[in-house]
PyMOL Python script that loads the backbone (N, CA, C, O; Angstrom):
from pymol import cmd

cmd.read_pdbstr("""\
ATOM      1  N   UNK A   1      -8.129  -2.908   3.361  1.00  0.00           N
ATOM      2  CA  UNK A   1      -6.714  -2.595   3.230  1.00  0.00           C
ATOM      3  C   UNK A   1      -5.969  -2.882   4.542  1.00  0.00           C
ATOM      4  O   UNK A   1      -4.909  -3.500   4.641  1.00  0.00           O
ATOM      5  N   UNK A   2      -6.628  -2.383   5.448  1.00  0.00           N
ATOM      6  CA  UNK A   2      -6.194  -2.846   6.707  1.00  0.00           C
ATOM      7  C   UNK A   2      -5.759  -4.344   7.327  1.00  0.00           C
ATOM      8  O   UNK A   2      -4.755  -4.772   7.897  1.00  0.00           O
ATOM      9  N   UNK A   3      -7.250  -5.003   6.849  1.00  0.00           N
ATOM     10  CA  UNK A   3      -6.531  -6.375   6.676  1.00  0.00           C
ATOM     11  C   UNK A   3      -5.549  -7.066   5.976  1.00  0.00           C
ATOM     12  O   UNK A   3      -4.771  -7.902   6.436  1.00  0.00           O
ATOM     13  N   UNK A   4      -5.625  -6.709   4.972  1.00  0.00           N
ATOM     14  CA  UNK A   4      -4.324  -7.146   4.091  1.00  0.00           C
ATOM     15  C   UNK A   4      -2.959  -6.961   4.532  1.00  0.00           C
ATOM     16  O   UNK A   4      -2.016  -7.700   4.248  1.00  0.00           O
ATOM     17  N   UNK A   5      -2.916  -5.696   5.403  1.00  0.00           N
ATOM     18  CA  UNK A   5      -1.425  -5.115   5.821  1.00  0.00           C
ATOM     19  C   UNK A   5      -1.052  -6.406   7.089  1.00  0.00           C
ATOM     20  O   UNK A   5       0.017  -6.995   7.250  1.00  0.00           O
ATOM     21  N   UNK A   6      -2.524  -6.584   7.971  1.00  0.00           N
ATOM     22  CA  UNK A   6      -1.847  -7.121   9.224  1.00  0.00           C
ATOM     23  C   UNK A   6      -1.648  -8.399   8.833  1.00  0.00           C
ATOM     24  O   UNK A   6      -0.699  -9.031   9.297  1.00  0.00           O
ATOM     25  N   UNK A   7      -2.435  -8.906   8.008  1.00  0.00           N
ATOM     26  CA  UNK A   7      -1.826 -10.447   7.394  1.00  0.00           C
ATOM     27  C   UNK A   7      -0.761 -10.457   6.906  1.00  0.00           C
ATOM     28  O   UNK A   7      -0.137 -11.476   7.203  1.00  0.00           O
ATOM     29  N   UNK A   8      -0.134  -9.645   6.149  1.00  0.00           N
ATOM     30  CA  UNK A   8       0.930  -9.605   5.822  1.00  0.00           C
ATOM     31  C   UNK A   8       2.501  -9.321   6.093  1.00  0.00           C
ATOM     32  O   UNK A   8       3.552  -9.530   5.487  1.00  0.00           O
ATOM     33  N   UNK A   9       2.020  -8.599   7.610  1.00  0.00           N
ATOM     34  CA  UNK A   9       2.870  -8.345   8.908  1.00  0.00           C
ATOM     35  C   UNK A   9       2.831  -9.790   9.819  1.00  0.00           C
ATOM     36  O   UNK A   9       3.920 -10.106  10.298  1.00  0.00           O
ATOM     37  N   UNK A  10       1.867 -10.550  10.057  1.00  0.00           N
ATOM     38  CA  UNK A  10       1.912 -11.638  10.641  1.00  0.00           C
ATOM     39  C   UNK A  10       2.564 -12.583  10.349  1.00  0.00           C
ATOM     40  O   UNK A  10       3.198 -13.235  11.179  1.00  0.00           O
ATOM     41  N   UNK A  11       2.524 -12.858   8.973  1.00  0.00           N
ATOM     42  CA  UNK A  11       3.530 -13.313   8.210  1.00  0.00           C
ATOM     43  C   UNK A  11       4.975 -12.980   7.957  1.00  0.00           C
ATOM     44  O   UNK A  11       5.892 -13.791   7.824  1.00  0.00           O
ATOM     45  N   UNK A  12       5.047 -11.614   7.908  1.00  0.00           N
ATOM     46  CA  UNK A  12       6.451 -11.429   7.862  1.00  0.00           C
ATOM     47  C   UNK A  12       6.986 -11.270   9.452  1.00  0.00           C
ATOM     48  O   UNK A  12       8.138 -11.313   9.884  1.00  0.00           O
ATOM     49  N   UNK A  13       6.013 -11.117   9.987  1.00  0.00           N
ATOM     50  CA  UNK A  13       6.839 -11.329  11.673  1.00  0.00           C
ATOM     51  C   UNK A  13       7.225 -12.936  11.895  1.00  0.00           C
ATOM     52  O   UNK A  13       8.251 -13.161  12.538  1.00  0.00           O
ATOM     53  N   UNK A  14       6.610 -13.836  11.494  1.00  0.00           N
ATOM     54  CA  UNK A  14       6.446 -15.331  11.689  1.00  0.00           C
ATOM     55  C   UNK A  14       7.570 -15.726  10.936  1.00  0.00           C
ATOM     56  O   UNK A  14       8.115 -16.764  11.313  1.00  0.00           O
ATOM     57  N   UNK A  15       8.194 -14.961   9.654  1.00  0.00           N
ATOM     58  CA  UNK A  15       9.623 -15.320   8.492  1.00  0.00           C
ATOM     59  C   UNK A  15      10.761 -14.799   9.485  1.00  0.00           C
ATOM     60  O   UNK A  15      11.862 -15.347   9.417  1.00  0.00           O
ATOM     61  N   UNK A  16      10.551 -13.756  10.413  1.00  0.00           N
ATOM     62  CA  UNK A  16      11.380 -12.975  11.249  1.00  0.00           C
ATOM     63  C   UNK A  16      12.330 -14.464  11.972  1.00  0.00           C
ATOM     64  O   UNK A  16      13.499 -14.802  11.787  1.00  0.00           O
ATOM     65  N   UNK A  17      11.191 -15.120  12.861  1.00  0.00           N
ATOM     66  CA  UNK A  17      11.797 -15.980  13.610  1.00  0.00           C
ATOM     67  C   UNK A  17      11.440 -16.997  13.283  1.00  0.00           C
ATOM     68  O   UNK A  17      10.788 -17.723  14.034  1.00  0.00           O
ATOM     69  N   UNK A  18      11.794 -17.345  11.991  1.00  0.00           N
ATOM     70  CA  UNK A  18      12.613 -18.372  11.118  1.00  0.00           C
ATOM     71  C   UNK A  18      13.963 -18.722  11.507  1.00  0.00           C
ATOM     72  O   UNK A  18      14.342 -19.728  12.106  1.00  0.00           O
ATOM     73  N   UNK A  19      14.686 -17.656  11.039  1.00  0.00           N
ATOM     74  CA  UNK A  19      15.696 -17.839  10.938  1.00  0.00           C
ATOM     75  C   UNK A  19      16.766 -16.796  11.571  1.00  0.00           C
ATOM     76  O   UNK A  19      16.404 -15.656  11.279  1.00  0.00           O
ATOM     77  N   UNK A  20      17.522 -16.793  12.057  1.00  0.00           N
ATOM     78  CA  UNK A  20      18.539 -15.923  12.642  1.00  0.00           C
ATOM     79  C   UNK A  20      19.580 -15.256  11.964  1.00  0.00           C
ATOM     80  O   UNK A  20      19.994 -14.238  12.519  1.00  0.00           O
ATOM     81  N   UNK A  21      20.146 -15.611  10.807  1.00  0.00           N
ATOM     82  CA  UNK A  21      20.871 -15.072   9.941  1.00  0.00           C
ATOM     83  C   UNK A  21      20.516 -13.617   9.574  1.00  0.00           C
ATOM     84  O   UNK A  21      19.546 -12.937   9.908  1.00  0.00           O
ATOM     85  N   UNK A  22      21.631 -13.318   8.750  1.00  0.00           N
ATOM     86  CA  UNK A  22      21.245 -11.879   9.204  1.00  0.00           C
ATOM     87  C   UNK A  22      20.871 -11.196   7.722  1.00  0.00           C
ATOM     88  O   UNK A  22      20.346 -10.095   7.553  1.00  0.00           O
ATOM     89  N   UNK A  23      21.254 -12.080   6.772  1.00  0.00           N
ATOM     90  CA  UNK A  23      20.955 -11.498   5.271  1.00  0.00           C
ATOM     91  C   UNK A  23      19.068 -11.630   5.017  1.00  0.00           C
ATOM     92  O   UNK A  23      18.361 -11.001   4.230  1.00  0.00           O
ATOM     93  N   UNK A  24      18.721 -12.607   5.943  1.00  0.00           N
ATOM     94  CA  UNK A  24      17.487 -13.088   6.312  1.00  0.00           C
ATOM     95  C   UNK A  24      16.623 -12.426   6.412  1.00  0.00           C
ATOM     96  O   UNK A  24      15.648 -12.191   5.699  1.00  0.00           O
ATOM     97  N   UNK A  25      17.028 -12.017   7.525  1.00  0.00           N
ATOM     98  CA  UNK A  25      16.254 -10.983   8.772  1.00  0.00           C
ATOM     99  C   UNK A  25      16.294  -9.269   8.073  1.00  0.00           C
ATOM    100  O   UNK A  25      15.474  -8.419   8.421  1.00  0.00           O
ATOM    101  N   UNK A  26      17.186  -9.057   7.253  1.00  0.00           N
ATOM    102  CA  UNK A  26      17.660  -7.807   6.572  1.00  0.00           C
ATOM    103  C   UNK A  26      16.443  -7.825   5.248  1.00  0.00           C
ATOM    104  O   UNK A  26      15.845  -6.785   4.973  1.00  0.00           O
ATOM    105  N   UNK A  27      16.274  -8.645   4.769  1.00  0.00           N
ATOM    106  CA  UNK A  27      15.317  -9.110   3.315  1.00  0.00           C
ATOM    107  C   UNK A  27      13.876  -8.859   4.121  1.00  0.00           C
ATOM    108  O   UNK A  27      12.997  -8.107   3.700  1.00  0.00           O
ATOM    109  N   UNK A  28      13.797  -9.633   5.369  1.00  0.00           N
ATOM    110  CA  UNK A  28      12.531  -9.410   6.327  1.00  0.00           C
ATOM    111  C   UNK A  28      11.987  -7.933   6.225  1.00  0.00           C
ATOM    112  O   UNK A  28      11.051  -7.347   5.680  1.00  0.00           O
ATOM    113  N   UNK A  29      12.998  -7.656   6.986  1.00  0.00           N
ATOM    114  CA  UNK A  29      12.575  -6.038   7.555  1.00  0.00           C
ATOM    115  C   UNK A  29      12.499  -5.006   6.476  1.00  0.00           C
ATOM    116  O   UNK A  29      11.735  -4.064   6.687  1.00  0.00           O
ATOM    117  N   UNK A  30      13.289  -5.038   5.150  1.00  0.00           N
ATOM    118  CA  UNK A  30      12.604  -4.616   4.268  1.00  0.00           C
ATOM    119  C   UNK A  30      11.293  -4.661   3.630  1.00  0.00           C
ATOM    120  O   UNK A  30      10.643  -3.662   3.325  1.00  0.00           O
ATOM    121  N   UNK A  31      10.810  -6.306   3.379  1.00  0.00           N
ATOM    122  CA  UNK A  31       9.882  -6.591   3.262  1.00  0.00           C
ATOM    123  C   UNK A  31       8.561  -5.755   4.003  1.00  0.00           C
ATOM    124  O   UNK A  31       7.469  -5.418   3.547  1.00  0.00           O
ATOM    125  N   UNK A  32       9.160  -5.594   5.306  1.00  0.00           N
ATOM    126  CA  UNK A  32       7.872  -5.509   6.173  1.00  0.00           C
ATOM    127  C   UNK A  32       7.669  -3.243   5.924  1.00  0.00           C
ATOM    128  O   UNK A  32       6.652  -2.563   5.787  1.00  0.00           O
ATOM    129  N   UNK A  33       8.869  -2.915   5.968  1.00  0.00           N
ATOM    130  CA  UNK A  33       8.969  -1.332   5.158  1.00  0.00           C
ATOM    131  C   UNK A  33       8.268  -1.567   4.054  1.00  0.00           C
ATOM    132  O   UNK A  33       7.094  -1.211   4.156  1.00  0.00           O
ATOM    133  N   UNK A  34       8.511  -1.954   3.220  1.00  0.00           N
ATOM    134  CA  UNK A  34       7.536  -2.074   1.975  1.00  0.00           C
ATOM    135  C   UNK A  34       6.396  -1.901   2.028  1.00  0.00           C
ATOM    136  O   UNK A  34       5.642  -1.114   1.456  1.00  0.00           O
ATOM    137  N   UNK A  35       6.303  -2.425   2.520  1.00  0.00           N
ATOM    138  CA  UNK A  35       4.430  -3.475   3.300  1.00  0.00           C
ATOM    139  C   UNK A  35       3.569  -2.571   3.826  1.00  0.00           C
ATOM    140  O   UNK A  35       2.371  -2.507   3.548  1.00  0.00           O
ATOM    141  N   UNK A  36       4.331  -1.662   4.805  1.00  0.00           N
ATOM    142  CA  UNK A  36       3.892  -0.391   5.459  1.00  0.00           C
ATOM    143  C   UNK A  36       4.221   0.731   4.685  1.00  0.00           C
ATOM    144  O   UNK A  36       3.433   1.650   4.910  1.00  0.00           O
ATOM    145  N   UNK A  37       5.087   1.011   3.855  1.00  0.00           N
ATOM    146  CA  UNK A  37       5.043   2.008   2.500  1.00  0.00           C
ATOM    147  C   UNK A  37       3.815   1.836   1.498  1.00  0.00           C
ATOM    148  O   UNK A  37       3.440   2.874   0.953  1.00  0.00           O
ATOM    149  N   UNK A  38       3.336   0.996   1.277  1.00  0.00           N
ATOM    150  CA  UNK A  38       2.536   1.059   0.273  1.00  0.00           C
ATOM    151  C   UNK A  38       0.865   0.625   1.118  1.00  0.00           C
ATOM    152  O   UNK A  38      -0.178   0.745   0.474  1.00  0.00           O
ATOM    153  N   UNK A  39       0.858   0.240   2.273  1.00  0.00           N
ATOM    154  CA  UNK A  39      -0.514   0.446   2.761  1.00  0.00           C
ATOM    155  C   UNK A  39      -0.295   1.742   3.020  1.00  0.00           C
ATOM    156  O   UNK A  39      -1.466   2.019   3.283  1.00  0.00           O
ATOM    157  N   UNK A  40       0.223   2.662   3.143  1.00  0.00           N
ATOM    158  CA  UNK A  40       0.607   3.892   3.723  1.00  0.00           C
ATOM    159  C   UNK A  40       0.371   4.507   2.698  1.00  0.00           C
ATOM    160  O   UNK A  40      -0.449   5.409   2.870  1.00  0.00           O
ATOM    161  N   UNK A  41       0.793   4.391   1.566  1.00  0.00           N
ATOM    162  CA  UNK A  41       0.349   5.089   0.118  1.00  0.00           C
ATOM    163  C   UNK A  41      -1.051   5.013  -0.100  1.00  0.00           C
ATOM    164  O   UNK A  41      -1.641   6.041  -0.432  1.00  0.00           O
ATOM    165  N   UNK A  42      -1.714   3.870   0.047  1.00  0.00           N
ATOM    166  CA  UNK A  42      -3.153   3.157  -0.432  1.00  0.00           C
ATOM    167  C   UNK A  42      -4.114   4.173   0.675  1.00  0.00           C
ATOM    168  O   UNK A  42      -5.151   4.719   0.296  1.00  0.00           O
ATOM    169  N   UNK A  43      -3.741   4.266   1.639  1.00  0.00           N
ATOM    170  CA  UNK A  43      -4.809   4.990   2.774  1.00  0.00           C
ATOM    171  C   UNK A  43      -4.653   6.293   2.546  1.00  0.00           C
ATOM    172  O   UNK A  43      -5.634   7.012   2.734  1.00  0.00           O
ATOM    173  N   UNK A  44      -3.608   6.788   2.168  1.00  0.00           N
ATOM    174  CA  UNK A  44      -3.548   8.516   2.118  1.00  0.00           C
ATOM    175  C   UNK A  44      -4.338   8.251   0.676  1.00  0.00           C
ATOM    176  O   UNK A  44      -5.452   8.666   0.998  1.00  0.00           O
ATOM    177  N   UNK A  45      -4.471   7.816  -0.737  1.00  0.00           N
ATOM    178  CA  UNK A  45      -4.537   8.069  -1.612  1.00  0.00           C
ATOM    179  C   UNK A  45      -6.484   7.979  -1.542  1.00  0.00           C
ATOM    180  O   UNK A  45      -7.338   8.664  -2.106  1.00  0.00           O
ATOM    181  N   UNK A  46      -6.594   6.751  -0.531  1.00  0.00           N
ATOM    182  CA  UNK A  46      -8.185   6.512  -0.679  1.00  0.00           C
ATOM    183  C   UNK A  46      -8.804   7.434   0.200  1.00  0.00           C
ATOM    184  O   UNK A  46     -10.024   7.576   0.106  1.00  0.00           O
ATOM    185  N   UNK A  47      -7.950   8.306   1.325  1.00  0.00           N
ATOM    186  CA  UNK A  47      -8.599   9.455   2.189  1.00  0.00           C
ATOM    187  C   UNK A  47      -8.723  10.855   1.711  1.00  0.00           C
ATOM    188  O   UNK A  47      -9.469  11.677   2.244  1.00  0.00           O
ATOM    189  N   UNK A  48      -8.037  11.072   0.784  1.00  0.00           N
ATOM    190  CA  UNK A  48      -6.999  12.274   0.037  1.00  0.00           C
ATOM    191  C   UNK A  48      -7.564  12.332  -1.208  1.00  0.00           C
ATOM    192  O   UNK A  48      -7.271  13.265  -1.956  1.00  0.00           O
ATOM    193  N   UNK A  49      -8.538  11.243  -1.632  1.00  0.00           N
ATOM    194  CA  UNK A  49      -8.752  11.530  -3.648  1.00  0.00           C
ATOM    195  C   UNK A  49     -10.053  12.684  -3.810  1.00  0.00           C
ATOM    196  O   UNK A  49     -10.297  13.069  -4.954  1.00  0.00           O
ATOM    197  N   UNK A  50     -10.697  13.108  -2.917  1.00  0.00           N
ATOM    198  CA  UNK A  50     -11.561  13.838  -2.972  1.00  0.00           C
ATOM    199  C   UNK A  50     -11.485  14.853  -1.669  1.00  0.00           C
ATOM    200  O   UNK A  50     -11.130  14.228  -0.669  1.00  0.00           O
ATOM    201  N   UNK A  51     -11.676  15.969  -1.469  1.00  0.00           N
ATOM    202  CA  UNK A  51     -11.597  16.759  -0.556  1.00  0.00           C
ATOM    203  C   UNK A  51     -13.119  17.672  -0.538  1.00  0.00           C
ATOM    204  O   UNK A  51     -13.076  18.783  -1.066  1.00  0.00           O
ATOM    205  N   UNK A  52     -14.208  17.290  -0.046  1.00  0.00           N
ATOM    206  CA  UNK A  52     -14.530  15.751   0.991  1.00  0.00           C
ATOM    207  C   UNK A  52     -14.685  14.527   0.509  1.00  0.00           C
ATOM    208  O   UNK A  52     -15.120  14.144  -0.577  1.00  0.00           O
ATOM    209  N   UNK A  53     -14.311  13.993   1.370  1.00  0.00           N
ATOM    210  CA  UNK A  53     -14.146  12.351   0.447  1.00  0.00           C
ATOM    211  C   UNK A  53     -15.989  12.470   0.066  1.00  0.00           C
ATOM    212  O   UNK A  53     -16.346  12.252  -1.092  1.00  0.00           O
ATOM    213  N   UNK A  54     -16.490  12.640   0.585  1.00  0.00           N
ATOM    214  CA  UNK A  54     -18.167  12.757   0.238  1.00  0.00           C
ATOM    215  C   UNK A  54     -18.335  12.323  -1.030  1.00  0.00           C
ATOM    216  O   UNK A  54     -18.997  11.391  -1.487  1.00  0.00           O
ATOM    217  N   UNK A  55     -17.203  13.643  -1.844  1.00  0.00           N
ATOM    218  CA  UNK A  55     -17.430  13.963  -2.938  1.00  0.00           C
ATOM    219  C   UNK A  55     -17.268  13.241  -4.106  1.00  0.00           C
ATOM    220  O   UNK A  55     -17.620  13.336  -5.282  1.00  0.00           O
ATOM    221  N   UNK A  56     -16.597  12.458  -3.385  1.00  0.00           N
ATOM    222  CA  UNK A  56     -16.138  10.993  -4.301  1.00  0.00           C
ATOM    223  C   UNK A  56     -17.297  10.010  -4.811  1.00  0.00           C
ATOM    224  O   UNK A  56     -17.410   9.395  -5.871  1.00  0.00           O
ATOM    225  N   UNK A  57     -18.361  10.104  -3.339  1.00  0.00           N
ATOM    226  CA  UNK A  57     -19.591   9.244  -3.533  1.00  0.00           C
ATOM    227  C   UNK A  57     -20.952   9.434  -4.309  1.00  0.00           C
ATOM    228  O   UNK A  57     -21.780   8.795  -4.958  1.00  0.00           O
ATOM    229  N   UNK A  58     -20.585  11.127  -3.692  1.00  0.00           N
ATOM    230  CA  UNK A  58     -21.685  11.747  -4.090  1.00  0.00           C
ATOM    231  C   UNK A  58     -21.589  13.302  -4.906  1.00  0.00           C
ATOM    232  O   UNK A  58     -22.007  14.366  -4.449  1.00  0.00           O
ATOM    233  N   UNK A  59     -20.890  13.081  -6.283  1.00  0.00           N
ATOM    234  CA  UNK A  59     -20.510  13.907  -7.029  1.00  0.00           C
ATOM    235  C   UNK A  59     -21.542  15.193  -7.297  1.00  0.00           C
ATOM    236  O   UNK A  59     -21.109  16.345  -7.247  1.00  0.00           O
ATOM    237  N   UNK A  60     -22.739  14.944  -7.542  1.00  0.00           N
ATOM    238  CA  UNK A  60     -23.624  16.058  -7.587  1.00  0.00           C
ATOM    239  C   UNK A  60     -23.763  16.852  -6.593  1.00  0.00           C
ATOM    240  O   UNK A  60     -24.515  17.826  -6.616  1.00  0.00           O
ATOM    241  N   UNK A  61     -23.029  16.505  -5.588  1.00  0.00           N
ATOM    242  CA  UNK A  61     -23.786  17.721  -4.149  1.00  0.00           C
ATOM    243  C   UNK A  61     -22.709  18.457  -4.185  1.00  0.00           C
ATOM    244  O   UNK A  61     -22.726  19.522  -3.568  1.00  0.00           O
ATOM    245  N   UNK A  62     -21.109  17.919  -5.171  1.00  0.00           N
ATOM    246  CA  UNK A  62     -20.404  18.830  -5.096  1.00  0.00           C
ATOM    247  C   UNK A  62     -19.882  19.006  -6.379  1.00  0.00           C
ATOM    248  O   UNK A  62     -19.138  18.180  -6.908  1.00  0.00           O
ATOM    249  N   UNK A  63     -20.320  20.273  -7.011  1.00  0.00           N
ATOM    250  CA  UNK A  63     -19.788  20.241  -8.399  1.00  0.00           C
ATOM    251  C   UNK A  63     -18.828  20.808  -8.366  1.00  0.00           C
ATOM    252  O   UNK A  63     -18.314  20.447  -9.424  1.00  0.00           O
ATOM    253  N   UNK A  64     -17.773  21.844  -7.659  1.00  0.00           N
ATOM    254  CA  UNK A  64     -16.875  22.416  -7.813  1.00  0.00           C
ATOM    255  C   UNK A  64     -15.783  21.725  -7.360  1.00  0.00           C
ATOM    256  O   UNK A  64     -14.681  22.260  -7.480  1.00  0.00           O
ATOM    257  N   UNK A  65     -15.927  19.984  -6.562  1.00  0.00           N
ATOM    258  CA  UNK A  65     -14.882  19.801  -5.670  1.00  0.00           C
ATOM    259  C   UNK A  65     -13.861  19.264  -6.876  1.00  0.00           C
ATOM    260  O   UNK A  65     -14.259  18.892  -7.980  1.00  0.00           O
ATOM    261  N   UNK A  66     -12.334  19.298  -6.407  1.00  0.00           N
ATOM    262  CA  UNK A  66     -11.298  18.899  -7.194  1.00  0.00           C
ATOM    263  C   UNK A  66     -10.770  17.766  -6.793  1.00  0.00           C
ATOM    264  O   UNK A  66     -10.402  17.733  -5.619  1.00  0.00           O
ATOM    265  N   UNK A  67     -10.588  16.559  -7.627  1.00  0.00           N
ATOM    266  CA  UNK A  67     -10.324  15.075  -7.200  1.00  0.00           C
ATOM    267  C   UNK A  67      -9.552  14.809  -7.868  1.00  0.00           C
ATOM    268  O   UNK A  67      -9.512  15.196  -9.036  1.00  0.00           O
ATOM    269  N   UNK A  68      -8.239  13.658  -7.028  1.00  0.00           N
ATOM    270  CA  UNK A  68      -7.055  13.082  -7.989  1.00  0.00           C
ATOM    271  C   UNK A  68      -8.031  12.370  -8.546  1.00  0.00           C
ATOM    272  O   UNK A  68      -9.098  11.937  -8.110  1.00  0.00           O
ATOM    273  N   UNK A  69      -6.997  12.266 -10.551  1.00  0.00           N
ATOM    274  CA  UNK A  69      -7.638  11.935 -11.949  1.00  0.00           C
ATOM    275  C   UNK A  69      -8.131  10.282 -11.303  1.00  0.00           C
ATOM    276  O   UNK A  69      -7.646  10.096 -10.187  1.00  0.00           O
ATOM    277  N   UNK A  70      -8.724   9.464 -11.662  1.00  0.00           N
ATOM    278  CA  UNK A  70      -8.985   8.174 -11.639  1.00  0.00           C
ATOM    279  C   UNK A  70      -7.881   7.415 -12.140  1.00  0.00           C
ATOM    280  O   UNK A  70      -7.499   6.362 -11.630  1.00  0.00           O
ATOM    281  N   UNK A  71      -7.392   7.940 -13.108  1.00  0.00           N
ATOM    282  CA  UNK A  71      -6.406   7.391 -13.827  1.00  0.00           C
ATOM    283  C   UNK A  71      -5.059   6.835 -12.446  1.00  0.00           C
ATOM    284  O   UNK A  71      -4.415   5.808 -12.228  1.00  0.00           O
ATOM    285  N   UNK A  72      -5.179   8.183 -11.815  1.00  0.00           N
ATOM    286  CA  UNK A  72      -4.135   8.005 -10.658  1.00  0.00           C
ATOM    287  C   UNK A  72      -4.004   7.198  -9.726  1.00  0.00           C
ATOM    288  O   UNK A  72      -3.037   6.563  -9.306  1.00  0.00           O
ATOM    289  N   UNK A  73      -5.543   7.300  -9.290  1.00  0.00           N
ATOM    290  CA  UNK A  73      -6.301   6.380  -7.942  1.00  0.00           C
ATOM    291  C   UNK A  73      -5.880   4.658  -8.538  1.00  0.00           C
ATOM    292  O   UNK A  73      -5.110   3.890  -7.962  1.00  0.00           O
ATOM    293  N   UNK A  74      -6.573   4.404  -9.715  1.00  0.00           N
ATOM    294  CA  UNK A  74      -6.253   3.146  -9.897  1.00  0.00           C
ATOM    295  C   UNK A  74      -5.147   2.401 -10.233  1.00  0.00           C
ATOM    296  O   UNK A  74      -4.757   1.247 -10.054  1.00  0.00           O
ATOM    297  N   UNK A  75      -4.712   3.520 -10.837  1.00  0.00           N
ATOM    298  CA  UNK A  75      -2.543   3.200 -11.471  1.00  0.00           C
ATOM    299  C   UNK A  75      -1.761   2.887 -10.314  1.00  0.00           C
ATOM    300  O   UNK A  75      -1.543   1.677 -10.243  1.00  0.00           O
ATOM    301  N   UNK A  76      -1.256   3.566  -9.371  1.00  0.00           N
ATOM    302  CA  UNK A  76      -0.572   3.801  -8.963  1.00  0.00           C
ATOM    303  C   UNK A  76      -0.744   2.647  -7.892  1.00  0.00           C
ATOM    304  O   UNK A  76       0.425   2.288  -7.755  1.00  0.00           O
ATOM    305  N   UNK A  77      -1.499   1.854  -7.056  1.00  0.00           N
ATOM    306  CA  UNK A  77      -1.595   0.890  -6.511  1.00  0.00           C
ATOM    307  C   UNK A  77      -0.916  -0.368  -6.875  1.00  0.00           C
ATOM    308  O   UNK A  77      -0.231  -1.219  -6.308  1.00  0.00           O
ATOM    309  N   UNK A  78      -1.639  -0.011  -8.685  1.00  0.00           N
ATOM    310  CA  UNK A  78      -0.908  -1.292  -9.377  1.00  0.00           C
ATOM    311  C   UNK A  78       0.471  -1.562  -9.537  1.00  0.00           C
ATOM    312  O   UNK A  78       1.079  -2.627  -9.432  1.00  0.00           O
ATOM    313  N   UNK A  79       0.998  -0.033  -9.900  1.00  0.00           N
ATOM    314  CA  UNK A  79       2.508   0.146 -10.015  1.00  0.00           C
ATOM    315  C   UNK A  79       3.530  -0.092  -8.785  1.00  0.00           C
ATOM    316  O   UNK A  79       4.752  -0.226  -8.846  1.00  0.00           O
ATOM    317  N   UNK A  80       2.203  -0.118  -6.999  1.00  0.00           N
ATOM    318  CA  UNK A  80       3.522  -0.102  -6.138  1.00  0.00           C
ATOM    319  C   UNK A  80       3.633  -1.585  -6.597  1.00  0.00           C
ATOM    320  O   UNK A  80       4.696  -2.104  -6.940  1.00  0.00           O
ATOM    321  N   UNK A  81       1.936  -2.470  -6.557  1.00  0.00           N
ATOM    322  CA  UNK A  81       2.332  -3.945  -6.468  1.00  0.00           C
ATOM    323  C   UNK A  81       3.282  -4.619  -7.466  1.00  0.00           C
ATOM    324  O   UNK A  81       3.697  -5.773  -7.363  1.00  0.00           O
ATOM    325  N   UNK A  82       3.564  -3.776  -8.418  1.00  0.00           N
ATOM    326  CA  UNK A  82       4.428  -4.503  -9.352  1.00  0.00           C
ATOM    327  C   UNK A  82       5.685  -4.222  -8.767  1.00  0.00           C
ATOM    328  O   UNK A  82       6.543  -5.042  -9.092  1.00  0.00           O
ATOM    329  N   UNK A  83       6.167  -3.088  -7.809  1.00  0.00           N
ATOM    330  CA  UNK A  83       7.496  -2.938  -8.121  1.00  0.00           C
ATOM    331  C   UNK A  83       7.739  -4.187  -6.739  1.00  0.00           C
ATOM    332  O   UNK A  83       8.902  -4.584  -6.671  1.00  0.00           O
ATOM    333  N   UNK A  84       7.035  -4.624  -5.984  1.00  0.00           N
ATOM    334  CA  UNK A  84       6.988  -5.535  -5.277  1.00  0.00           C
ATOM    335  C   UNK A  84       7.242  -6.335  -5.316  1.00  0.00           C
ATOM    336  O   UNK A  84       8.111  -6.784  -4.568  1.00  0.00           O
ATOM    337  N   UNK A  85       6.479  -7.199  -6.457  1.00  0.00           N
ATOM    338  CA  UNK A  85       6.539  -8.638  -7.561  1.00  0.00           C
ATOM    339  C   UNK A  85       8.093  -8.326  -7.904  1.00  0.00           C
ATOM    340  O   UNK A  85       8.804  -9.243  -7.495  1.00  0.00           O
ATOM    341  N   UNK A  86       8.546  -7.680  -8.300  1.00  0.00           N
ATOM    342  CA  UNK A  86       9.996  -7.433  -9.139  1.00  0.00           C
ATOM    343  C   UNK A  86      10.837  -7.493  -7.898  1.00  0.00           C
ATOM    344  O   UNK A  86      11.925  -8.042  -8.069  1.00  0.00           O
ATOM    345  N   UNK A  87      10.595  -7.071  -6.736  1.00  0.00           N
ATOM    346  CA  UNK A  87      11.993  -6.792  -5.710  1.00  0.00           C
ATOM    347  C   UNK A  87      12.098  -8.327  -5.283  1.00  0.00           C
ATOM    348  O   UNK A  87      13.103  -9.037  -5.285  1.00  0.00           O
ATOM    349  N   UNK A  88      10.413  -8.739  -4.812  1.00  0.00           N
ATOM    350  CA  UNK A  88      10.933 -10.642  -4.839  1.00  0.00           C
ATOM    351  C   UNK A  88      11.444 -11.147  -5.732  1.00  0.00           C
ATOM    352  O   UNK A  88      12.314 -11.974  -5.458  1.00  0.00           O
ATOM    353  N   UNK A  89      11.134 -10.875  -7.184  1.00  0.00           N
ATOM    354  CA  UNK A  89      11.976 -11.859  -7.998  1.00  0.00           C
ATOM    355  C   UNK A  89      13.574 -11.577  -7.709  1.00  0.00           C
ATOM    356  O   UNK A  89      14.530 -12.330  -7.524  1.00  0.00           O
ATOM    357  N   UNK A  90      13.439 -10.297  -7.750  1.00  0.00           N
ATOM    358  CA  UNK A  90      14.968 -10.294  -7.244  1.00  0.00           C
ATOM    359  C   UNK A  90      16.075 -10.302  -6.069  1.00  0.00           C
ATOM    360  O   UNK A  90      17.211  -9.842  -6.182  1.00  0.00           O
ATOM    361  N   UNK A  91      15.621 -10.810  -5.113  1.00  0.00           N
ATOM    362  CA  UNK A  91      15.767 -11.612  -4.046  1.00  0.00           C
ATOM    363  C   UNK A  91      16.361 -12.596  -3.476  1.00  0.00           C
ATOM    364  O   UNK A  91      16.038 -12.936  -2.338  1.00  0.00           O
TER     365      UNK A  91
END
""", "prot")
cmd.dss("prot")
cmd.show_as("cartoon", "prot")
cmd.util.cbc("prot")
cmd.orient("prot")
């Protein structure tokens, strides 16, 4: 996940000084909020789904622990990347 973010910051730093305009540079820096909103979502959600994450791996040593549904863990990643796909199309 980590990698994905800084590639994707390298890139949007490299679109930065493209161009100087300012509707440009405004589309940029959102972009790059985004970018860091939703790796920011992805790391709390993959540190946070089990309390101890242990428990995530190794379910039998903890039968009482309480974990976000799966349903959640895997949805909600998908849903930031879509609303993503949609803000470029609309762009």
């Amino acid at each position: 996940m980590f990698t994905h973010w800084m590639i994707k910051m390298a890139f949007l730093l490299f679109y930065l000084r493209l161009s100087r305009e300012r509707a440009f540079q405004r589309c940029v820096y959102a972009a790059i909020a985004l970018n860091t909103l939703i790796a920011f979502t992805n790391w709390t959600m993959t540190c946070l789904q089990c309390i101890p994450l242990d428990a995530f791996f190794h379910p039998a040593l903890y039968p009482d622990v309480k974990c976000i549904s799966r349903f959640v863990i895997f949805f909600v990643p998908a849903i930031l990347v879509s609303l993503r796909l949609i803000m470029r199309r609309h762009s």
